[in-house]
N, C-alpha and C positions, 0 to 999 in steps of 0.2 A: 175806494178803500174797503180792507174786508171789515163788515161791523161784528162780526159773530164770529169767533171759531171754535168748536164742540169736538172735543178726545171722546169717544165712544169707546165703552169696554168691549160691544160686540156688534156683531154685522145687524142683527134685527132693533138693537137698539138703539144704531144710528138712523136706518131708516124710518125709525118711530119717531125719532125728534125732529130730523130733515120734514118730516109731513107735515109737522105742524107750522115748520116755519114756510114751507110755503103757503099754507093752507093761509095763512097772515102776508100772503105778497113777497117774502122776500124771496127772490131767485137765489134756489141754493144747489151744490156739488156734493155729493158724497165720495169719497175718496176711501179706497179699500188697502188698510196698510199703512204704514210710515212712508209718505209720498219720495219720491225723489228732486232731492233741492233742487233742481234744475225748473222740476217743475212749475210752469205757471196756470193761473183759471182766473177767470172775472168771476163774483158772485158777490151777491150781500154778506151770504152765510156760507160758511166748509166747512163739510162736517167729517174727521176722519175717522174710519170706524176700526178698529183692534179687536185683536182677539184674547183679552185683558183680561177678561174674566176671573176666570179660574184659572190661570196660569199662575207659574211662581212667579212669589210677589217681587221679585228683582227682575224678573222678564216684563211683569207689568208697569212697574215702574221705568225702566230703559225706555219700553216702546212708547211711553207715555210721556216724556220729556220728550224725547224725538220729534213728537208731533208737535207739540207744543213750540220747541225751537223752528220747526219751519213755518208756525202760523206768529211767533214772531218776526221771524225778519220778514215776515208780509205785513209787519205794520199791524195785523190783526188788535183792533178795539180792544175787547174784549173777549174773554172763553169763560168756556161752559164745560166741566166733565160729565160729562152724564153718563149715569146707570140704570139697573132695572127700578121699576116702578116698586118692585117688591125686594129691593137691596137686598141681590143675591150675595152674599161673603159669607166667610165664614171668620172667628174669633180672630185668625190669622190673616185677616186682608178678602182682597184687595183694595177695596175703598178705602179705608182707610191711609194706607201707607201711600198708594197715589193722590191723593189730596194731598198730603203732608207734602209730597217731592214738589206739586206745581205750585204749592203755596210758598215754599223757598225757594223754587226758581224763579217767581216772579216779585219775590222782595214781600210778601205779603203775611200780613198773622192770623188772619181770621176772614170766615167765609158762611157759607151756608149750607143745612143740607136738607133737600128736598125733594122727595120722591115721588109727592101724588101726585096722581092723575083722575083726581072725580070724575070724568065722563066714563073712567074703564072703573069707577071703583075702589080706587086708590086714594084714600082719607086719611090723615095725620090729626091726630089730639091728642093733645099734653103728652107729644112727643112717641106718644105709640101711633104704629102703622098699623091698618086696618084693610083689611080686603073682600069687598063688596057687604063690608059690617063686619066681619068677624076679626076678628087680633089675626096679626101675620101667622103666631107662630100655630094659630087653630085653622088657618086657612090648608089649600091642598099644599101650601109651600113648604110647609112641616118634613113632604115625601120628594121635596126636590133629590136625585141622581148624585146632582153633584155639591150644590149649596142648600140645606134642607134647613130652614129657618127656624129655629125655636126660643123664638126672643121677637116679640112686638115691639121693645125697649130703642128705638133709634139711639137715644140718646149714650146707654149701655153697649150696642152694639158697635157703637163707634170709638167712643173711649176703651172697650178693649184692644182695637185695633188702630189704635192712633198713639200719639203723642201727644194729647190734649183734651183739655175740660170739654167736654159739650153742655151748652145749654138749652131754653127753648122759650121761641115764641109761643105763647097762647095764643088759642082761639081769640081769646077777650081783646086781647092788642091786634088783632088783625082787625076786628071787628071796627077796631075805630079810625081805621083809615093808615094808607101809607105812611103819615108822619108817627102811626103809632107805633106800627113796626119797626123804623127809622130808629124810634127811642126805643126800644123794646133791645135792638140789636147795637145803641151804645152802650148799652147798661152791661149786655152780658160780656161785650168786648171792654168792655172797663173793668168789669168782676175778672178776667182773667183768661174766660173762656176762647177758644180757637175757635170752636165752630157753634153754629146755632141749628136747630131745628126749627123750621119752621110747621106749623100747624095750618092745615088748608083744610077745612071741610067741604068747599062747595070751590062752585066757578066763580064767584065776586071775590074771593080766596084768592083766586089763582091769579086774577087781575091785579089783586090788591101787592101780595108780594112781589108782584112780577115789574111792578113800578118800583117798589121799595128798593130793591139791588139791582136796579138798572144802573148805579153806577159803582157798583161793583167791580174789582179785574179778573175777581175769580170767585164764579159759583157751581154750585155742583148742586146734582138733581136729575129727577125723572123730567121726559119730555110736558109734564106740566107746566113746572116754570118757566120753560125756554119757550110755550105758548102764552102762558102770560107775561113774561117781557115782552115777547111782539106784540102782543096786543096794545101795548104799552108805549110802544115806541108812537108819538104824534104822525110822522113821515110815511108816509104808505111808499116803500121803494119800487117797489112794480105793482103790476095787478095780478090778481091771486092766477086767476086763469091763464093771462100768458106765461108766468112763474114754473106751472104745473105741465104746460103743454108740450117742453121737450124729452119730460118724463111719461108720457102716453102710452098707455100698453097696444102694441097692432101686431101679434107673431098670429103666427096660422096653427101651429103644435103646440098642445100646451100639454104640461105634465104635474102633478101635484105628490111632492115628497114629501112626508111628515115623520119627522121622528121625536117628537117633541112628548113626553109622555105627561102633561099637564091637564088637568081639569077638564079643560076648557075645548083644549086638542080631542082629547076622549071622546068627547059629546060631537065634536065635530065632525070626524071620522066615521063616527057609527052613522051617523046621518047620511053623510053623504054618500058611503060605500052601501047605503039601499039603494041607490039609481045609479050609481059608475061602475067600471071596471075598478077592481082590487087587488091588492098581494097584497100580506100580511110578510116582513122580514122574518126571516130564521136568523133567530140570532145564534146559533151551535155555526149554522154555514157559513155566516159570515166571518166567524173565528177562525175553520180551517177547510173551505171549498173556495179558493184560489177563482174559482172559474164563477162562480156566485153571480158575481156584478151582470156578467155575460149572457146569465142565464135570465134575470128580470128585465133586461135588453130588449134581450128577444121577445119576453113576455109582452112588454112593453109595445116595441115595433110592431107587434104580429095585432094590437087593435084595428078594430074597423075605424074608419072614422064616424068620430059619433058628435053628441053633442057636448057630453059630458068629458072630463080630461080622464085618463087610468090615474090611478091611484096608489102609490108603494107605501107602505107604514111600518113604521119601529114603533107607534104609538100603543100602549099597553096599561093598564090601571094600574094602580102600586102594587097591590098584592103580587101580582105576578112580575113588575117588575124589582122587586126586594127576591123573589127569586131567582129570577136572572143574575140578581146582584152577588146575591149570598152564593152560586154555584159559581158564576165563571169570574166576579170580582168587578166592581163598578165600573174601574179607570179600562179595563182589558175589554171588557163588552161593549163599552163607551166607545172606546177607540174603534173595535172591531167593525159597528155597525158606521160610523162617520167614513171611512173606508172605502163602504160599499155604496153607502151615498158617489162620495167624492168621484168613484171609478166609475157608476151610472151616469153623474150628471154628467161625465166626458164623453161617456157612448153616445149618448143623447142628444147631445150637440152637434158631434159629428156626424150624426144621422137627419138632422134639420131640425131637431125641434128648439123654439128660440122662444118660448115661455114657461117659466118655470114657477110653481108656487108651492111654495116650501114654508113649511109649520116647525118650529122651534131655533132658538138661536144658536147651536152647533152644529146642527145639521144646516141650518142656513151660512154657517162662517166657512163650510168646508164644500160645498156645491161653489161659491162666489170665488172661492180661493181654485176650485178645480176645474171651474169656468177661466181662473186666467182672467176674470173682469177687474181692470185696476180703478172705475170710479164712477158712477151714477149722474145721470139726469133724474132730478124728484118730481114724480108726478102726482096725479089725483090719487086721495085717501081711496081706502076699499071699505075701511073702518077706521076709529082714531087711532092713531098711532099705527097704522099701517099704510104705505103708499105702496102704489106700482113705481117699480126704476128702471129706468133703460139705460144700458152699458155707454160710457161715451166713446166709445170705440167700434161699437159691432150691435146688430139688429138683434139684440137679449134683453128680454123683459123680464122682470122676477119680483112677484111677490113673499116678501120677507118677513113672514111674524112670529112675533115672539107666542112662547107656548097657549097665556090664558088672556091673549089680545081677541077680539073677534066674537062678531054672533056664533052661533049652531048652525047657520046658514053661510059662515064666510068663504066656504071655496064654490061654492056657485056663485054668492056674491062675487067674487073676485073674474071669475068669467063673463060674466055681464057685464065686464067694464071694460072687456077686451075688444078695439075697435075693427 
């Protein structure tokens, strides 16, 4: 029986919560898309990953029942919606309005919401989010493209885009154990509340809640909780290593796409493209040279073989990308460069190369969607929240992370793990 089933708003964010549950033993499937009924898979956990995000919120919500109805009639335990660690929305959704649809499709009034992930930095107190110390909305998340946060407030961000009270666990009540939580979270479902906040400072945090709404049918959160409910769970279903091992990275081509223009990406890029091959993306060509994709192809193909993978980037600091924005229009430049992704990552493939490590979460939803790859084996972390996946269909590895996941050293890291 499945014990787990997890609705992902986006392709990097599934495979950030898939990592951790293997990374705790359970043998888990990522599934790319609203699967087809027909479809069967054995696992503990299924995670299906959507491109939820930033879509409109009646697209997000359709595809997001969808899945849900096929990991019910698997009997599926329990689900999990999980989102970014830095609860990308805006005023108008998405998180909110899809909690509210699976909390009435599955008969349910009240839930939880949980974003952190203290190992990457992700802290909750007294209901504001924090990122690596600083309040969300002073973090680089302020200058997101598409969801630019300005509001630390969970509690505020959600009641505007819900149907319901939110309230919150303290620090203080976590602090005194799962039964404290337990009581913590009758109190606010008794006051009226729909959803709680939870507050996690640390990793005994993450333990700690993560037992508390184990018997939960429906919680929402970053891949922190869903690491600590497995840890939580007494049963070790498999062993973490066999779990990990049909997700192994072994290609021979590897190629590293990053369009992700976050913090963290930034620092990454500049590092690495002192020792790799590089292309910086034109984003004017990507808008209107039809022939573009073709032409970094070739850039591409015509490497020696080295040790290091070549390099393509949309990655850019804000300043320059609020230019971008303000000349050719966020949604139009947005689209134009995913594009040239999606058209490379096809050349690419049909040229042999069958590893791909890709930085940001729409440039990773639209490489996986132009790959044609319909569902993952979860292998070994590269870093928390990020694993290598292989296709279960065809010899494609791909490193999927979201923009500010990863050391300064993650795309070499992520080739030293290539067997």
């Amino acid at each position: 029986m499945m014990r787990l089933g997890i609705i992902a708003d986006d392709f990097t964010g599934a495979t950030d919560i898939a990592g951790f549950l293997v990374a705790n033993g359970l043998s888990t499937i990522q599934l790319n898309g609203v699967p087809d009924k027909e479809l069967q898979v054995e696992a503990d956990a299924v995670v299906i990953s959507l491109k939820s995000r930033s879509c409109p919120v009646d697209e997000a919500i359709s595809m997001s029942l969808q899945a849900l109805d096929w990991l019910v009639a698997r009997d599926c335990e329990q689900f999990f919606f999980k989102y970014c660690s830095t609860f990308d929305s805006t005023a108008k959704g998405n998180i909110g309005p899809v909690t509210d649809a699976l909390l009435d499709a599955l008969g349910e009034d009240f839930t939880v919401v949980c974003p952190a992930l203290p190992v990457n930095g992700r802290t909750i107190y007294n209901g504001y989010l924090f990122v690596n110390g600083v309040p969300l909305n002073e973090s680089g998340m302020r200058h997101h493209p598409v969801t630019p946060m300005l509001d630390a407030n969970l509690m505020r961000l959600m009641e505007a885009q819900s149907k319901g009270k939110c309230g919150n666990v303290k620090s203080d009540d976590v602090d005194l154990g799962v039964e404290g939580v337990r009581a913590a979270l009758d109190k606010l479902r008794a006051d009226g509340n729909r959803y709680a906040v939870l507050d996690v400072l640390n990793s005994a945090h993450v333990g700690t809640v993560g037992r508390a709404v184990a018997g939960m049918k429906l919680v929402t959160g970053g891949s922190g909780l869903a690491d600590g409910m497995a840890k939580a769970w007494t049963e070790r279903l498999s062993d973490p290593e066999q779990a990990a091992a049909a997700g192994k990275p072994s290609g021979k081509r590897a190629v590293v796409l990053s369009g992700s223009c976050s913090q963290m990406t930034n620092a990454q890029v500049a590092l690495y493209k002192q020792s790799a091959p590089s292309q910086a993306v034109d984003v004017v060509r990507c808008m209107n040279d039809a022939g573009y994709a073709d032409e970094l192809f070739a850039w591409i193909a015509s490497r020696p073989a080295g040790d290091l993978a070549p390099l393509v980037y949309a990655t850019t600091d804000p300043a320059d990308l609020g230019e971008i924005q303000k000349k050719f229009g966020a949604d139009k430049a947005s689209a134009a460069v995913e594009r040239v992704f999606g058209r490379l990552a096809t050349l690419l493939a049909g040229e042999g190369f069958d590893t791909f490590i890709v930085a940001g979460g729409e440039t990773s939803g639209i490489v996986v969607q132009s790959l044609g790859v319909t569902g993952f084996h979860i292998g070994p972390q590269i870093a928390p929240g990020v694993p290598w996946v292989r296709a279960v269909d065809r010899p494609i590895s791909l490193a999927l992370k979201s923009g500010n996941f990863g050391k300064e050293r993650f795309f070499f890291d992520a080739q030293q793990a290539i067997g």
